[in-house]
C-alpha angles and dihedrals in degrees: 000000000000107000092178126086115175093193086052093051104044089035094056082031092064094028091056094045075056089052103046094044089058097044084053093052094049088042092061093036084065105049094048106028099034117211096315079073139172120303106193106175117298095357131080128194100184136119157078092295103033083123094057094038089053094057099036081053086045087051105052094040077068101037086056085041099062099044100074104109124074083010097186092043104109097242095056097042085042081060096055089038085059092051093049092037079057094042088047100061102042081047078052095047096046091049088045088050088051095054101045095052093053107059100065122071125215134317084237124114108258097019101135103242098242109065114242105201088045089126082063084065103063094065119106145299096100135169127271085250097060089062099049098044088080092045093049093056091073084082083085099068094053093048080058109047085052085056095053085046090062096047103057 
């Protein structure tokens, strides 16, 4: 069996160099802004957990980063598996946090509970995460192709 894939390896390769640029950035954005931090566009770096979010994003940039060769052998898509499976839950998390903070209205008396402009609230600016959750589900078809690989 080929447990190799070229398109697998220069794709994660580029995709983790992505991801680690944006844990360093938030990374940065953290030691010198604080949690108020830094809004560019579309795309927002700001929170309580801007620290954590900065070195989960650092370690799967090199998760996705060393497992480049060999890229269909289990132990190096496992790697990448790992990293996605990372990005997936602080996306998750920064989804879930929109969300959240969209349903209720004000804390001012006669402000009906549910929030009637909450569709306002799910423009941009988003987190780094949330662009790269799409980009990161390309790891199934590759999970995929090695089990039709093994199968065969």
């Amino acid at each position: 069996m080929n447990k190799t894939s070229n398109l697998g390896s220069i794709y994660f390769g580029i995709f983790g160099v992505i991801v680690l640029a944006f844990g360093i950035i938030e990374l940065m954005v953290a030691a010198t802004v604080g949690m108020e931090g830094a809004c560019w566009g579309p795309l927002e770096m700001a929170g309580m957990f801007l620290w954590w979010r900065a070195i989960i994003l650092i370690c799967a940039g090199l998760f996705y980063l060393s497992s480049l060769s060999n890229f269909l052998d289990v132990r190096q898509l496992a790697k990448s598996v790992v990293a996605s499976i990372m990005i997936w839950i602080v996306a998750g998390m920064a989804i879930w946090a929109r969300i959240a903070a969209s349903i209720p209205g004000g804390p001012e008396e006669g402000t009906p509970w549910f929030n009637p402009e909450f569709l306002v609230t799910y423009g941009p600016p988003y987190m780094p995460e949330v662009f790269l959750l799409p980009l990161s589900l390309v790891i199934i078809y590759f999970i995929c192709r090695r089990k039709a690989l093994t199968t065969e």
